[in-house]
C-alpha positions as CSV (number, residue, x, y, z in Angstrom):
1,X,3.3,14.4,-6.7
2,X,0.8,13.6,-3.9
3,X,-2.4,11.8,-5.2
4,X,-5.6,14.0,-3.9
5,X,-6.8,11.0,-2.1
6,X,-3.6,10.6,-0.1
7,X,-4.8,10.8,3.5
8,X,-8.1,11.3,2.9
9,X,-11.4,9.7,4.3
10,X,-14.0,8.4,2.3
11,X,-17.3,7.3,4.3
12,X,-19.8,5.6,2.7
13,X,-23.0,6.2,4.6
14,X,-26.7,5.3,4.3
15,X,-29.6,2.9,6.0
16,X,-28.6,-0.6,6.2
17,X,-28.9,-2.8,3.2
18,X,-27.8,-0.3,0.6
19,X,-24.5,-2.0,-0.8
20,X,-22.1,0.1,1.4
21,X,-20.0,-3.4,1.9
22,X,-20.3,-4.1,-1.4
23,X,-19.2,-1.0,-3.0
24,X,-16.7,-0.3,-0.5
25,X,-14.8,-3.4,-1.4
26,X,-15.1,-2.7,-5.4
27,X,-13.9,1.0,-4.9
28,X,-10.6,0.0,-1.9
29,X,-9.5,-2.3,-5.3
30,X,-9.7,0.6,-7.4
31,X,-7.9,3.2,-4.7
32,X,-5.5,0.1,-4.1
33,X,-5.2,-0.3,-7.8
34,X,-3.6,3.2,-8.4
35,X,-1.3,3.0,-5.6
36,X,-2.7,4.5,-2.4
37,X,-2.4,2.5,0.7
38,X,-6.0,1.6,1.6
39,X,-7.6,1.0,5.0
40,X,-11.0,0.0,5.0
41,X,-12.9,0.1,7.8
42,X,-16.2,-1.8,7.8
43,X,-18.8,-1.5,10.9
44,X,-19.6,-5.1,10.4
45,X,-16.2,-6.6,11.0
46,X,-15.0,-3.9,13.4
47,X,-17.8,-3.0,16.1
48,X,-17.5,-6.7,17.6
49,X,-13.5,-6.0,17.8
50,X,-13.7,-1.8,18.8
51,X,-16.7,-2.0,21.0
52,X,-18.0,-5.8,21.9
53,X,-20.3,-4.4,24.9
54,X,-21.6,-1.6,22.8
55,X,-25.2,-1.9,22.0
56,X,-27.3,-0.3,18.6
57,X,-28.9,2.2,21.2
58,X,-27.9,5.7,20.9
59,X,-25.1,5.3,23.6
60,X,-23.8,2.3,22.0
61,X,-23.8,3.5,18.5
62,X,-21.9,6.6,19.7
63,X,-19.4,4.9,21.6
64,X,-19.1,2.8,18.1
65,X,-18.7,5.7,15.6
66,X,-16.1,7.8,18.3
67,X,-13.8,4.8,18.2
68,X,-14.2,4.3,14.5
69,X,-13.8,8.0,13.8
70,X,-10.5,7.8,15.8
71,X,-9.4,4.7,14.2
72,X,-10.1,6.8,10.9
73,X,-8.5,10.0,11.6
74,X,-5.1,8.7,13.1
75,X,-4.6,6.6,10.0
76,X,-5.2,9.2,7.6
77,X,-2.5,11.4,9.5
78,X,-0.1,8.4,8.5
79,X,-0.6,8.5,4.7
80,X,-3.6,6.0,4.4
81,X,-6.7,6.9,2.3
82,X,-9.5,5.4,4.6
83,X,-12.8,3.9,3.2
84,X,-14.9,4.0,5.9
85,X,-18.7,2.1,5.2
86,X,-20.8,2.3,8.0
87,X,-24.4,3.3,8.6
88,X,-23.6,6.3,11.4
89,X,-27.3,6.9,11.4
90,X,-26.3,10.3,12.6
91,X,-24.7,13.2,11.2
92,X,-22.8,13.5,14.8
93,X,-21.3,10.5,14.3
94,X,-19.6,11.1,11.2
95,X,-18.5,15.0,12.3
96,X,-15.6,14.2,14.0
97,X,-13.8,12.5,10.9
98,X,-16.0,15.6,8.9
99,X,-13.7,18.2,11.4
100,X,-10.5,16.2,11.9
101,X,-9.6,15.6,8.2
102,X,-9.2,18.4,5.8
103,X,-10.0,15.8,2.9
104,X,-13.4,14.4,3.8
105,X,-15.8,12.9,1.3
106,X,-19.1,11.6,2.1
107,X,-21.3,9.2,-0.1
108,X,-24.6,8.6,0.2
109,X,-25.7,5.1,-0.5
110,X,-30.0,6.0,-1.0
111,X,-32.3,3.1,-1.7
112,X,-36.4,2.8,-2.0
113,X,-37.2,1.6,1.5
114,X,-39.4,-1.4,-0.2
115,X,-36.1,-2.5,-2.2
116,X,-34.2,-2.7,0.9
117,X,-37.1,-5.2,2.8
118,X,-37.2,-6.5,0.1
119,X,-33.5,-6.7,-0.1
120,X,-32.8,-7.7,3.6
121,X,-29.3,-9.7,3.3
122,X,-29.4,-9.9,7.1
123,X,-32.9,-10.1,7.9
124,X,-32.3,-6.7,9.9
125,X,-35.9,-5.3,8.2
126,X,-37.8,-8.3,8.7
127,X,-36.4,-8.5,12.3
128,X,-37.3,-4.8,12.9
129,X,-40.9,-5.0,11.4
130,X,-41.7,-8.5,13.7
131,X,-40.2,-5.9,16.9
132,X,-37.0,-7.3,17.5
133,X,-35.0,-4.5,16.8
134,X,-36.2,-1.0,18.2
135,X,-32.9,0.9,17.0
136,X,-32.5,-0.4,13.1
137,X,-31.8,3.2,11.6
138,X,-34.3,4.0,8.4
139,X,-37.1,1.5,9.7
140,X,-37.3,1.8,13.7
141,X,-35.1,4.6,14.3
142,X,-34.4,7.9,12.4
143,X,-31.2,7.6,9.8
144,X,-30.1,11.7,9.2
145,X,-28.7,12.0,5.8
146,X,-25.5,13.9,4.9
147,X,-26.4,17.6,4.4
148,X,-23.6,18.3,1.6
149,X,-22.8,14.6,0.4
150,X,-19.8,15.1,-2.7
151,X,-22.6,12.3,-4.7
152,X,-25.5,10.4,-3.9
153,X,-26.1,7.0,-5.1
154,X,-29.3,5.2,-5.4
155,X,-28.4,1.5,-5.3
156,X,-31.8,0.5,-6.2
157,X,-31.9,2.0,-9.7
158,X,-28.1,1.6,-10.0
159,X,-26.4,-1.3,-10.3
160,X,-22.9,-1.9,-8.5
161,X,-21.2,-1.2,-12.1
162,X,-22.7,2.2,-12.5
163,X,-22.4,3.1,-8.7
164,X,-18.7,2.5,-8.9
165,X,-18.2,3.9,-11.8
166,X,-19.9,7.1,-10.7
167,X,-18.1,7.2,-7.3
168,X,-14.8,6.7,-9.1
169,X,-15.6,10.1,-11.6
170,X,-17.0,12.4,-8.3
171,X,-13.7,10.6,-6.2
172,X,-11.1,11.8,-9.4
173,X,-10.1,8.5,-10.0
174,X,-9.1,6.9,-13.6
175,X,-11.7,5.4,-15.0
């Protein structure tokens, strides 16, 4: 029997700073874990590689999320289960993946915007408030929200535990 999650695509969106890295890599263990082949796409480590020239402007961020969304769809149409954790500030960034996979789940990472400058892992808020980056979605620039997310998570009240184990009940998954 096929496992639900077989060619599916999980994206893990929300403003930067809310643990999308972090739980991404605790929930590919568990997908891994119960035998799906697992291909994790994370913004961080792929925009230099997809899109080196791309800027965080709209036109860069589009030209991002198009290649990612391609990346994402093509592997789930060979049997991967794709964990995608990426900001995509915009809901049109994610609707290609939303249209070109029949199994789509999205996850929305929430956070109180004081925990996340407070929070800062890459100086991003700080950087944005001092004017040094005019397109840092949730603080500078707008960050649109999933309209039917399958769960929200806020990773300010929750911690990783409890936001994995969550994910991992709304996903299906053993516990």
């Amino acid at each position: 029997m096929t496992h639900p999650l077989r060619s599916a695509a999980i994206w893990l969106t929300g403003p930067p700073a809310t643990g999308k890295t972090t739980l991404a890599a605790a929930l590919s263990a568990r997908l891994q874990a119960v035998g799906l082949a697992v291909l994790w796409l994370d913004s961080d480590d792929l925009r230099p590689v997809l899109t080196p020239e791309a800027g965080y402007d709209d036109a860069g961020r589009a030209r991002f999320y198009a290649a990612l969304a391609h990346l994402a769809r093509r592997a789930t149409e060979g049997g991967c289960t794709v964990l995608v954790s990426a900001t995509a500030s915009r809901r049109a960034h994610r609707d290609p993946l939303r249209r070109g996979v029949p199994r789509f789940h999205e996850i929305l990472l929430a956070c109180d915007p004081a925990i996340l400058r407070a929070r800062d892992p890459k100086g991003l808020y700080a950087r944005a408030a001092a004017g040094d980056l005019p397109h840092l979605p949730g603080a500078t620039a707008p960050y649109e929200p999933p309209d039917h997310p399958l769960l929200t998570l806020d990773t300010g009240r929750l911690s990783e535990a409890e936001a994995l184990a969550r994910l991992v009940e709304a996903l299906g998954l053993p516990g």
